[in-house]
C-alpha positions in Angstrom: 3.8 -5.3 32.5 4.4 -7.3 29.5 3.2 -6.3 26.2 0.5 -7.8 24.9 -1.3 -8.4 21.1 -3.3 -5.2 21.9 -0.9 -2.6 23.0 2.5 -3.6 21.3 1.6 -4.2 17.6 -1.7 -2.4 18.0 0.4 0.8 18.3 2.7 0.0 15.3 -0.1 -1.9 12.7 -3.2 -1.2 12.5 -4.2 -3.9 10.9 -5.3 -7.3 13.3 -5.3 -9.6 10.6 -1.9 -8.6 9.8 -0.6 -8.9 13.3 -2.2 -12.5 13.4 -0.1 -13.3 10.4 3.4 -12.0 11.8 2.5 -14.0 15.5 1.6 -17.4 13.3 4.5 -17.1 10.7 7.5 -15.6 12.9 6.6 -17.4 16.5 7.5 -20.6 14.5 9.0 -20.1 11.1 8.9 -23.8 10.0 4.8 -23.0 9.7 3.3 -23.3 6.4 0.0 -22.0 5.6 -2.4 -21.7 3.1 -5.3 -18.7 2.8 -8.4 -20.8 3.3 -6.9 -22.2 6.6 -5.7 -18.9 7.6 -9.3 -17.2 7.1 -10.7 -20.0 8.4 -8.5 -20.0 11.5 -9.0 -16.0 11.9 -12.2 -16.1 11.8 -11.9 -13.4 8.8 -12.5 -13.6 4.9 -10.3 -14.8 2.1 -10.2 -11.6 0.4 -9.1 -9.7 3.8 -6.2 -12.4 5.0 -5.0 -12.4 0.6 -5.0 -8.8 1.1 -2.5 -9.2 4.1 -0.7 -11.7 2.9 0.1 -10.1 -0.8 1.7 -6.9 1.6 4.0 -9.1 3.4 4.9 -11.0 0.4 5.5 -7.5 -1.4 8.1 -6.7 1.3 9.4 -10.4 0.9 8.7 -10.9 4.6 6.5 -14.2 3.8 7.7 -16.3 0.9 5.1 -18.7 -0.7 5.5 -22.2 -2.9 2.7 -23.9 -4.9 2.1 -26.8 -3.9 -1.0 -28.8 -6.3 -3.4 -25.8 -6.0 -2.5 -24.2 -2.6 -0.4 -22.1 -2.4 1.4 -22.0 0.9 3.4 -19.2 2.8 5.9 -18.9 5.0 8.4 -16.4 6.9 11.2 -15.6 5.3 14.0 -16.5 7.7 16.7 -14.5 5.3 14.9 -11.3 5.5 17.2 -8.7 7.6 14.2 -8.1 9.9 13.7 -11.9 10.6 15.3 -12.0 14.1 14.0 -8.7 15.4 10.2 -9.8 14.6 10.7 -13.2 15.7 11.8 -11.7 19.0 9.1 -9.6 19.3 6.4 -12.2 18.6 7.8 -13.9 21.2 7.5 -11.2 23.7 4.1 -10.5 22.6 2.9 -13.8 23.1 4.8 -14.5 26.5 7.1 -17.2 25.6 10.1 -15.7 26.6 8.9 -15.5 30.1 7.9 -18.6 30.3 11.1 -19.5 29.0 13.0 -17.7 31.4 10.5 -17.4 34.7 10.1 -21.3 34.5 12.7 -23.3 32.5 15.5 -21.6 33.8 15.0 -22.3 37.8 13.7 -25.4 37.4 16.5 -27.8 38.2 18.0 -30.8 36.3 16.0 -30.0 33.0 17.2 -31.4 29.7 14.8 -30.1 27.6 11.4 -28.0 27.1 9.1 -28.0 24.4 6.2 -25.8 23.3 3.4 -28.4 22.2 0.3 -27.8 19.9 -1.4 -24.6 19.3 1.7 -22.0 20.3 4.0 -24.9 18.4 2.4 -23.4 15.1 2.1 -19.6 16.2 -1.3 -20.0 17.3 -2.0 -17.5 20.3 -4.7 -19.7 21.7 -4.7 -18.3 25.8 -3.2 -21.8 26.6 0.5 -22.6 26.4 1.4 -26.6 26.7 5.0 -27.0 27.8 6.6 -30.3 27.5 9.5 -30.4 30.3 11.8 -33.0 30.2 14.0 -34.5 33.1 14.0 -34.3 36.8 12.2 -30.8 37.7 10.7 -30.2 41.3 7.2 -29.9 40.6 6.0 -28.1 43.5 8.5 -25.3 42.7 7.0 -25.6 39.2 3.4 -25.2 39.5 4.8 -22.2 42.1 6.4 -20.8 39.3 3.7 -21.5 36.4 1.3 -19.7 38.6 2.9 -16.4 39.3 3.9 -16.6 35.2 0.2 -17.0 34.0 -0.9 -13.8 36.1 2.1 -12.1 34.5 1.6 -13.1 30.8 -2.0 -13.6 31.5 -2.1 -17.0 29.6 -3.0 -20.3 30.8 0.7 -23.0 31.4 0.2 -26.2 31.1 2.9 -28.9 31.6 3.9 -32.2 31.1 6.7 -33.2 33.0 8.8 -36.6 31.8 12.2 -38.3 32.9 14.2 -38.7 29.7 12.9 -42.5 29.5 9.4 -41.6 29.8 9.9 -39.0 26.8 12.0 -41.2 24.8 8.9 -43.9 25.0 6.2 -41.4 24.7 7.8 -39.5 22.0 6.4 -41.7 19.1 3.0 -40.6 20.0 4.1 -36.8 20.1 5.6 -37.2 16.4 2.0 -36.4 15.1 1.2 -33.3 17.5 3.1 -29.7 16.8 6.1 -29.1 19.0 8.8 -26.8 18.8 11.9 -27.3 21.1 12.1 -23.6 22.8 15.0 -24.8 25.6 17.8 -27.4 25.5 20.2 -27.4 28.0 24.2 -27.0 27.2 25.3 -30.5 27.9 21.9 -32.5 25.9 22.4 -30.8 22.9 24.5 -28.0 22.5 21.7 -25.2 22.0 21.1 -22.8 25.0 17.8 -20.8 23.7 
């Protein structure tokens, strides 16, 4: 069964506005966020989410700038702990098996991309995957199926050739994506 925002971190931290924090700063470390979005976002109050995010920052897990009057944080990517958590926020929120129970056995895939809410760490239910290149999408919706019963999250995809993406991809510039798969020969990066 995989682990899930109740039974993983529940076990370790007891606090859930904490473990919102590590899912939405380590799922994607190029987030930046300030405390009024955060509360707002949690559904929680200032005080509580400053309390959370003073800890972190005490154990120089988050860093924050000032930017004008907000004051923004962000995971810190040097801390020893970094890769560890940012693997474990991914298992808790699925995305490594949608990584590896769909883009993997897909076919002639270039590319995949997680798009809006789980591009900025936001455990929302519903994953958008961006696929690009020739994928068989029988096989896919096959696979997407069997995954959401597994991770018990909704998958959405989009499936484009490389030319559709390449013309689309001005209007995507806007919405949050994070490239979670590349394969060897597009790029270099194996994830």
């Amino acid at each position: 069964m995989v682990a899930t925002l109740g039974n993983l971190f529940d076990g370790i931290i007891s606090s859930k506005t904490r473990i919102k924090l590590l899912m939405r700063f380590f799922f994607n470390p190029e987030t930046r966020s300030y405390l009024r979005e955060l509360a707002s976002e949690f559904g929680v109050s200032t005080n509580s989410v400053r309390e959370e995010l003073n800890q972190l920052s005490k154990t120089n897990l988050l860093k924050s700038e000032k930017n004008g009057r907000q004051i923004y944080y962000m995971a810190n990517t040097e801390h020893p702990l970094f890769p560890e958590l940012k693997s474990m926020v991914g298992k808790v929120m699925g995305i490594d098996r949608v990584v590896e129970g769909i883009v993997n056995r897909l076919g002639d895939l270039e590319r995949a991309y997680l798009m809006d809410d789980y591009a900025e760490g936001k455990d929302s239910g519903i994953i958008d995957l961006l696929l690009v290149g020739d994928v068989d999408q029988y096989h896919l919706n096959d696979l997407s199926r069997k995954t959401e019963r597994y991770i018990k999250r909704k998958i959405r995809t989009l499936v484009l050739s490389r030319e559709e993406f390449e013309s689309f991809e001005p209007s995507l510039r806007d919405r949050p994506r994070l490239l979670v798969w590349e394969a060897k020969e597009a790029g270099g990066r194996h994830s």
